[in-house]
C-alpha positions, 0 to 999 in steps of 0.5 A: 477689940479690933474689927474682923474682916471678911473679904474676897481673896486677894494672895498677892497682898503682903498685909494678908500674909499670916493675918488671921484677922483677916477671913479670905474666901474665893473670889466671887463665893457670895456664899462663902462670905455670907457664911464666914459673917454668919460664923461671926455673927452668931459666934462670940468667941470665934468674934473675939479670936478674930478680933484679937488676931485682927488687933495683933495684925494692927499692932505688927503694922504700927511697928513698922517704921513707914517714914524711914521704909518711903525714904529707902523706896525712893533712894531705892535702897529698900531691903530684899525682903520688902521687895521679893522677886516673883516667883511663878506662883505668884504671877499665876494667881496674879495673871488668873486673878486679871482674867478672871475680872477682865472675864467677869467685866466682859459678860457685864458688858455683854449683858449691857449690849443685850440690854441694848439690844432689848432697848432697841426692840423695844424702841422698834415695836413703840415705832410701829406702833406710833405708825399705826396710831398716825395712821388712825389719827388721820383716818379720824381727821378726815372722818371729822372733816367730812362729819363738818362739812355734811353737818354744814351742808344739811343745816344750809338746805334746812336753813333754806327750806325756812326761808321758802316756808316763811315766804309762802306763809308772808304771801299766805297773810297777804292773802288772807286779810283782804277777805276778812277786812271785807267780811267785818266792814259788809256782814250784813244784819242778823235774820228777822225775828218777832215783830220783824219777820211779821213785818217782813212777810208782808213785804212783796215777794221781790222783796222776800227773796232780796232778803232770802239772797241777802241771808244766804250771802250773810251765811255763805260770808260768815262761814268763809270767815271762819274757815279764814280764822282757822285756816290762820289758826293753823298756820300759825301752829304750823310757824310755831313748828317751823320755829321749834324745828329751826331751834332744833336744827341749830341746836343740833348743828352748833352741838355737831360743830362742838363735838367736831371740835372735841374730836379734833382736839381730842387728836391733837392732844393725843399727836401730843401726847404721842410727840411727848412720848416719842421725845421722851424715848430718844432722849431716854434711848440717848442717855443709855446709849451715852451710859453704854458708851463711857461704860465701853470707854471705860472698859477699853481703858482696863483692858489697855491698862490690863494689857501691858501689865500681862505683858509685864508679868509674862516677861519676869516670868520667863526671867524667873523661869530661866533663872531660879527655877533652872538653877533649883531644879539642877541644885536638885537633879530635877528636869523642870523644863517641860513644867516651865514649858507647860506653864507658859503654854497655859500663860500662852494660851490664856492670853490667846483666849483673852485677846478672843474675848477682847475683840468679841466684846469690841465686835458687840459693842459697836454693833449695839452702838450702831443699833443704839443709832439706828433706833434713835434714827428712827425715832427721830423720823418718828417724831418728825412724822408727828410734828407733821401730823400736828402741823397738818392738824393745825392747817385743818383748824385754820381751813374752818376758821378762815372759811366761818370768818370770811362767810357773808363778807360783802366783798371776797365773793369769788372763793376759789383759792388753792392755798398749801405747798408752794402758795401760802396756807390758810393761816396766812390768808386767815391773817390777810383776810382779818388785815384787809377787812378790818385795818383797812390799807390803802396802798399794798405792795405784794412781793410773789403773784399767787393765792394772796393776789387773788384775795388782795384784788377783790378788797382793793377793787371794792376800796378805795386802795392801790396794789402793786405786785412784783413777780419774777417769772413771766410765764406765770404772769400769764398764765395767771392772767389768763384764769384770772381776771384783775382789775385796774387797781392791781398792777403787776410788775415783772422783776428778773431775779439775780443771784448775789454773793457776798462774803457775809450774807452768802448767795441770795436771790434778789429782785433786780432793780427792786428800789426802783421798781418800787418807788417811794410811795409809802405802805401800809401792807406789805405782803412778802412771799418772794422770790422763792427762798427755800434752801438759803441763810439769808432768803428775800431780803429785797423788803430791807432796801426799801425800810422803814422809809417806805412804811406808813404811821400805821403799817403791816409786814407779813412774811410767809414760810418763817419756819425757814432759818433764811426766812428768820434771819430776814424776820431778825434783820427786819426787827433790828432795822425797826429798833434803830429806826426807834419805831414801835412795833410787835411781831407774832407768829402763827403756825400751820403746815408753813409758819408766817411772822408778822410784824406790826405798829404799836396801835395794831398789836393785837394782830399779832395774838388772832 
């Protein structure tokens, strides 16, 4: 048995012509189709009577010799009857059927713009939203950050409140053994009794009241050695209270501590969580966006292949309107011309109306790809605004560990540094601090005079180290100066800065001279935070014409503002000029509101991991 079909009319095909294997119904009757399988479905001889049209509709097709039929089509010798010329009717139900999909294809992209456009609302309520939970996130930073420090100054007056409390009580136990060593060496010998005290009564009575005397002071002697031994009694509960009220007081600080902890972590993995999610939109909102775009794409492509077919058509039209009709019409008495003229009105006018409905679409798919690129502008300023919530989150978290590590250093006592912006942060002091306290350099070169300077000086003050700053700007060497005190061992040198342009690094600021200023001593440290290098490829290179002569067996390099591409390249070339020179080293990096990267020898990689 053959196949029955059941398909969407299509009157243009000569296969459909006289096949009633074939069930046409209208274009776009879902219900018709639905129904025609239905009658099919549930009717076996309507089946078979299909079914055996659809097998003599086969048959007729086999007949046809199809190798001979190609060869006349290509020398164009096909017979009339395979080739018909159009007839109006024909061309109607042709250029009806092309509207008709370029229509339905129209309101599909016009339901793609409104998705679009949803996408876009959508995107801007997840932004607002996102602001308002930055802006709770850092309501919650700065409640955190104010929680610690009032938790660090009460544990610091309790703290000190014991240390007066345990001195009073050391000078209490001073006082306090003194008179009862006495009493125990001088307590006299108990009352006369018995035999005794006969005895004692005939003594005189000078005597009589000696020993009077002597018993009252035994008593009197006596009873402050009691009152001593509890007055001991109670302070020592007293210490034992003091004690449990310490306990208590640390216990609560560290449980604070960790619950500022918790709260900041918490924030930050709720920054990234909210990073992740805002990623996820753009790159969700650039896949529908780049979707819309190809089914845009394709879209133009119909129409510009559907436009010179309707040209085409309307063309054999008038051909065909001018010559078979005309000639029918008078073979028959008939006046067609007003109907070939109301048929090419209509043609006329359909393709105006095709045209309108072409440049609509156009107008709203440009406008849903300029709000498609709005959003993802804007998401992207969002997730810039978070990556800067998460780098402010980072510095905070460095500010608390630089702060409890560099607590009761015996040698950086003057703390006051104004780290951030233009100066480095608290990561790099964190890193310098650790550097100085514990490798222990004794020749440092600084490149840039600032919040470094200051807590490189207090170290080389209290060690045996040199420490030589090269600053540009003279102004500041003064003002610097003038607020801060430096001792003999740091010594600053004022470098004028020069632009240099070459074909392969481009402009580069540079210290002038800078080889010889520096000399060939050799370093151990060297710190590079200059000449200011922001907006460069290639920024503070200076470092490069001194390598790897100038570095001692055991060596630290730190460079600040690493998150720059100038700076980066400089870390890259740094690295390359160390490989050649077979130098074992490691490099790490560490992140705050600016990154650093340092580089160090083998024997002291763990600073790079702090």
């Amino acid at each position: 048995m053959g196949l029955p079909i059941v398909m969407y009319s299509l009157p243009w095909l000569a296969a459909l012509k006289g096949n009633r294997g074939v069930v046409a119904v209208e274009q776009g009757d879902r219900r018709a189709a639905a129904q025609a399988l239905a009658l099919l479905a549930s009717d076996p001889e309507h089946y078979r009577e299909v079914s055996s049209h659809s097998l003599d509709s086969a048959a007729d097709a086999l007949a046809h010799n199809f190798e001979s039929l190609y060869t006349d089509l290509l020398r164009g010798t096909l017979a009339p009857v395979y080739s018909p010329d159009p007839s109006p009717a024909t061309m109607t139900a042709i250029l009806d059927q092309n509207v008709q999909f370029v229509e339905r294809h129209i309101r599909r992209e016009r339901r793609s713009v409104d998705r679009a456009r949803t996408d876009a609302r959508a995107q801007r309520d997840i932004a607002t939203q996102l602001r308002r939970d930055l802006k709770t996130v850092a309501s919650q930073l700065e409640e955190s950050r104010a929680d610690a420090e009032r938790q660090r100054r009460e544990a610091s007056r309790e703290r000190e409140r014991a240390l007066d409390l345990a001195r009073q009580l050391e000078e209490y136990d001073s006082f306090a053994e003194v008179p009862q060593s006495r009493v125990q060496a001088n307590s006299p010998s108990v009352p006369r009794t018995g035999f005794k005290g006969w005895v004692h009564g005939l003594l005189p009575a000078s005597m009589r009241q000696a020993s009077f005397y002597a018993r009252h002071q035994h008593s009197v002697v006596t009873a402050l050695h009691t009152e001593v031994l509890a007055s001991q009694a109670a302070v020592q509960r007293h210490l034992k209270r003091i004690d449990a009220t310490l306990l208590a007081v640390h216990r609560d600080r560290y449980k604070d501590a960790e619950d500022a902890l918790t709260s900041v972590n918490g924030l930050t993995d709720s920054v990234s969580r909210l990073s992740s999610v805002v990623a996820s939109d753009i790159a969700s909102l650039r896949e529908s966006s780049d979707a819309r775009a190809s089914e845009i794409e394709g879209t133009l492509n119909q129409i510009a292949t559907v436009g010179p077919r309707v040209l085409h058509v309307a063309e054999r039209l008038s051909e065909v309107a001018t010559t078979e009709s005309v000639a029918r019409a008078v073979e028959s008495g008939m006046r067609p011309l007003g109907s070939i003229a109301d048929t090419a009105s209509e043609l006329a006018q359909q393709l105006t109306d095709l045209g309108n409905s072409v440049s609509s679409l156009v107008e709203e798919v440009h406008g849903a790809v300029t709000e498609s690129d709005t959003s993802a502008r804007l998401g992207q300023r969002s997730a810039g605004a978070l990556r800067k919530v998460g780098r402010a989150v980072d510095e905070v978290l460095w500010a608390d560990v630089f702060h409890d590590t560099t607590s009761g250093s015996d040698w950086f006592t003057d703390r006051a540094l104004s780290p951030g912006r233009w100066a480095v942060g608290y990561p790099f002091l964190y890193v310098l601090y650790r550097v100085l306290d514990e490798v222990r350099p004794t020749s440092v070169l600084e490149l840039g005079l600032g919040q470094s300077t200051k807590l490189i000086a207090q170290y080389v003050s209290s060690a045996d180290a040199s420490h030589k700053v090269v600053e540009h700007d003279p102004e500041w060497i003064e003002v610097f100066a003038a607020n801060y005190a430096l001792p003999s061992t740091t010594r600053i040198a004022p470098v004028p800065i020069t632009e240099e342009n070459s074909s392969d690094r481009g402009s580069v600021r540079r210290y002038e001279g800078f080889s010889a200023v520096v000399g060939s001593e050799l370093y151990d440290l060297i710190v590079i935070d200059g000449p200011y290098g922001y907006g460069q490829d290639l920024a503070r290179i200076d470092v490069l014409d001194i390598l790897p002569e100038c570095l001692s067996e055991r060596f630290v390099i730190m460079l600040d503002d690493a998150n720059r591409p100038g700076e980066q390249a400089t870390s890259r070339l740094i690295v390359e000029m160390l490989d050649r020179a077979g130098i074992a080293h490691a490099t790490g990096t560490y992140r705050g509101q600016k990154d650093i990267w340092i580089a160090v020898s083998a024997d002291l990689a763990f600073l790079t991991t702090l």
